[in-house]
N, C-alpha and C positions, 0 to 999 in steps of 0.2 A: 504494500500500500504506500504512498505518496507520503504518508508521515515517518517511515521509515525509511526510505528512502531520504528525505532531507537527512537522519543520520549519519545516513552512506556518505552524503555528500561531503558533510561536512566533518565527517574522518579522513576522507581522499584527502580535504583540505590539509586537514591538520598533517597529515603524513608526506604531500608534495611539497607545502610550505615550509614545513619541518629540513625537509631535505633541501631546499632553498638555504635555507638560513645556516647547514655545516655546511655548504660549498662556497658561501661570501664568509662566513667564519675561516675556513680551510685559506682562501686567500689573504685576507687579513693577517694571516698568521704569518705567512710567507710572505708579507712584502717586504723585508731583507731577503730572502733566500734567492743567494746565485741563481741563474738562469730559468728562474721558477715562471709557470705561464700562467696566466689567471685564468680560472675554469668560470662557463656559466650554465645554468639551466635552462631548459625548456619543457614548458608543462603542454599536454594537449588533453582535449577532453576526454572522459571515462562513458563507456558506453551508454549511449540513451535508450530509454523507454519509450516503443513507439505505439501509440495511444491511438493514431489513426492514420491511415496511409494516405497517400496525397493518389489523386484520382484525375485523370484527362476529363475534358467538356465531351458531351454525349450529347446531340443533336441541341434542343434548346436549352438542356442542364448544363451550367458551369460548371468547372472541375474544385475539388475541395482539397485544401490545401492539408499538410498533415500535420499530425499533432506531435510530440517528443518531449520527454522529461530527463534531460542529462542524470547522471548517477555521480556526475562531479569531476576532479581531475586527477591526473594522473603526471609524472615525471616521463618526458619525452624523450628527451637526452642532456646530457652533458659533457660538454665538450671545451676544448681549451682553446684560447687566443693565444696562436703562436705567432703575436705581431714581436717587435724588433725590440728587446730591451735595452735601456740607455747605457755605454758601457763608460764606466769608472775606472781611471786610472788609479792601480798601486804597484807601479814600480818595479814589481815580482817577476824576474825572468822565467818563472814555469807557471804565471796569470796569464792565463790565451783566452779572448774576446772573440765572441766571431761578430760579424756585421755581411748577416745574410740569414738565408733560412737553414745549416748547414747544422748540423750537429757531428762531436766528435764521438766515434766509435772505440770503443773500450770491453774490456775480454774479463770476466772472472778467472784467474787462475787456479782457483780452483775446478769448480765443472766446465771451462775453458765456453762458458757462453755468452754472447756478445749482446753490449746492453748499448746504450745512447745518453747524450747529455747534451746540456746546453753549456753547463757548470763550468769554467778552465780553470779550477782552483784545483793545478796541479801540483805534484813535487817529485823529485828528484831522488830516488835512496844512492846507494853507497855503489852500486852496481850502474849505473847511470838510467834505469829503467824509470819512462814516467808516467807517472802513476796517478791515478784520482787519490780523495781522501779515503776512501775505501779500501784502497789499496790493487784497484783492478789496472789492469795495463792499457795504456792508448795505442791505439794500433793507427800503422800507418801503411805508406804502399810496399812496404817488403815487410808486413807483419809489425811485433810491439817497437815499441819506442825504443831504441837502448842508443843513449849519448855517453859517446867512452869518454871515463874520465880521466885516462893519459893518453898520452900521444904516443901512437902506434909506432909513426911513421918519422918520427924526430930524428936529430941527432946532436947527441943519444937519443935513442926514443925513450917514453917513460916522463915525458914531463907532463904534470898535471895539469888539467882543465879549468881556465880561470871564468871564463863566461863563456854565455851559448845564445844566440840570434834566432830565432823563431822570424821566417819573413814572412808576407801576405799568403803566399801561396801554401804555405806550411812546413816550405826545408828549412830544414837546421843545420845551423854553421857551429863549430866547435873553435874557440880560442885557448892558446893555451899556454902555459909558462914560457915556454922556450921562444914565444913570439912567432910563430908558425898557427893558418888557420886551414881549420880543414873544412872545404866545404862538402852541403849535401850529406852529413852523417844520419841523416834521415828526414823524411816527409810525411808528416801528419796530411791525411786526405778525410773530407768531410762526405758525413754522409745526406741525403737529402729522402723524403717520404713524398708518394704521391697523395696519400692521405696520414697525415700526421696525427689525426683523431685517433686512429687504429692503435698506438701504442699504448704501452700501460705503463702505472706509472709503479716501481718498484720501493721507493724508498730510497735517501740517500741523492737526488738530483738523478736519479737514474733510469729510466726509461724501457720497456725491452719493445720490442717486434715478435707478437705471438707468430709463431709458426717458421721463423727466422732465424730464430736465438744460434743455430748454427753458423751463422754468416752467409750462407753459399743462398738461401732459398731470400723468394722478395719478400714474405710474409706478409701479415695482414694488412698492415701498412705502405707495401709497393717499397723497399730502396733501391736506393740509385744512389752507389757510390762515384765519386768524383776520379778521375784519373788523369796520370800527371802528363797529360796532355792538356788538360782545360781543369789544371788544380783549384779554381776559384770562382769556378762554376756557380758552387751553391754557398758563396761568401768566402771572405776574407778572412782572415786570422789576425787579431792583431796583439802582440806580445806586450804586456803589462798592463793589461786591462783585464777587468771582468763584467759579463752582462749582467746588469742589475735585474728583479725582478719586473717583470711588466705591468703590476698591480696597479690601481689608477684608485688610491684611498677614497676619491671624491666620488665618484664611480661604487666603489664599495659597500660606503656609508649608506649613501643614497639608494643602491638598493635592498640595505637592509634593513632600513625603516619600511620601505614599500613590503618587504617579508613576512616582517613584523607582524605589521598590520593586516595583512593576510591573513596572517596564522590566529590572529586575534579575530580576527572573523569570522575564519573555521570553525572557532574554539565556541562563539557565540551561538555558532547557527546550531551547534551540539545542545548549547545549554537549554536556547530556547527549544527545539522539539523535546528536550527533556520534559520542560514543563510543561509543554502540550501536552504531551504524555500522560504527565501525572493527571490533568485537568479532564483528559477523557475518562483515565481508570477510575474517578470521583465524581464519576458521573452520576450515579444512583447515591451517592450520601444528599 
C-alpha cells in the first residue's frame, strides 16, 4: 500500500544520502593526500509502481496518460574526477609530478603484481631501486627502476653517486663523484586508461586494473602504456614536484550541506509515515 511505500522511500533516502555524505567525507579527508582524485555520486530513481498504463486515442477516445508511484532512490554510481592536480614544488630529487593524464606503474615485490598511482612520493634504498612509500618498485621501459649508486664505468670505477636528473620524458641521468655523468641509467614510462573509472582503489595512493594486475593483459580499464618513442604521450614528469590533491573544499562543503539536508528529509519522510501509522492503528480508540 502507498503508506508503506513512503517508508520504502524514505529509507532509499536515508541509505543513498547516507552514502552521499562518506564519499564528500572520504574527500575531505584526502585533500592533503598526494595525487588523491575527488570521487562523486550519482543517484537514479528506484523502481516505480505502475498504477495505470498510458493508453493510445481510439477513434473519438483520447489516450490516458499513466499513472506511477516511485519507491524512491537508489546510488547510480561513483566515480572519480581525474582532472589535473596542482603540482607543489619540494625540492626532492625522487618527488616526480606528472602534468598529464599518465600514471606511474609500480610492481609489489612480493606477488610481483602491478598497481598504478598518481603519488611521486618516491625514494631511493641503498641498492639504488625506486620505490613508492610502500615499498613496491617503479617500473620502467626495461623493467624496475634501479639507479646505480657507483660508477661502473669510472676511473677507477666505484665512485659514488652524488645526484640523479629525472627529465620530462622520464630518463634518468646519474652524476657522480669522480665528475663523470652517465646518461639514460633508466626510463620511467607512464601508463594511460581508456576508462580510468574501471580501476580500484587499493589503499596507500594505489590503484590496481582488475583483470591486469599481471601487466601483459589491458584489463578493465583498457592501458596503454607509453613507449620511448613518444615517452610523453600521456604527460610529462617533472622532478621535485608533487601533484597535490584535486579536492575543491568549496565544492565539498557545498555539497555536503545539500546531503545533509537530504538525508534530513529522508529521515522526516520516515518519521512522519511513522505517525501516520500510529494515527491509522488508533483508529477504533
Amino acid at each position: 500500500m502507498a503508506l508503506l511505500n513512503s517508508f520504502s522511500s524514505g529509507v532509499s533516502a536515508v541509505k543513498t544520502f547516507g552514502k552521499s555524505l562518506e564519499v564528500i567525507g572520504d574527500n575531505i579527508a584526502n585533500v592533503n593526500t598526494t595525487g588523491f582524485k575527488t570521487a562523486r555520486t550519482l543517484n537514479k530513481d528506484a523502481f516505480a509502481e505502475t498504477l495505470q498504463r498510458s493508453s493510445a486515442a481510439a477513434g473519438e477516445l483520447g489516450g490516458a496518460n499513466s499513472m506511477q508511484v516511485g519507491y524512491g532512490t537508489a546510488v547510480s554510481s561513483i566515480t572519480q574526477k581525474f582532472t589535473q592536480g596542482a603540482l607543489t614544488t619540494t625540492a626532492g630529487p625522487a618527488d616526480l609530478g606528472i602534468s598529464g593524464k599518465g600514471f606511474f606503474k609500480v610492481q609489489n615485490p612480493t606477488n610481483q603484481d602491478f598497481y598504478f598511482t598518481r603519488a611521486g612520493d618516491f625514494r631511493v634504498d641503498d641498492a639504488g631501486n625506486l620505490l613508492t612509500s610502500e615499498g613496491y618498485n617503479v617500473t620502467g621501459a626495461a623493467g624496475n627502476i634501479v639507479i646505480p649508486q657507483t660508477n661502473p664505468a669510472g676511473d677507477p670505477p666505484g665512485a659514488p653517486i652524488q645526484s640523479f636528473k629525472v627529465d620530462k620524458d622520464g630518463s634518468i641521468d646519474a652524476y657522480y663523484a669522480d665528475g663523470t655523468l652517465t646518461e639514460g641509467v633508466g626510463q620511467i614510462l607512464l601508463t594511460a586508461f581508456a576508462n580510468p573509472n574501471a580501476l580500484e582503489r587499493v589503499g596507500g595512493n594505489l590503484m590496481k586494473n582488475p583483470g591486469g594486475e599481471d601487466g601483459a593483459a589491458p584489463g578493465a580499464a583498457g592501458a596503454q602504456i607509453a613507449d620511448a618513442a613518444n615517452p610523453t604521450f600521456f604527460g610529462e614528469i617533472i622532478q621535485g614536484t608533487l601533484e597535490l590533491s584535486n579536492v575543491d573544499l568549496t565544492q565539498e562543503f557545498s555539497d555536503l550541506i545539500v546531503a545533509q539536508r537530504s538525508f534530513q528529509a529522508g529521515s522526516r519522510v520516515i518519521t512522519v509515515s511513522d505517525s501516520v501509522m500510529d494515527e491509522i492503528v488508533n483508529l477504533k480508540r
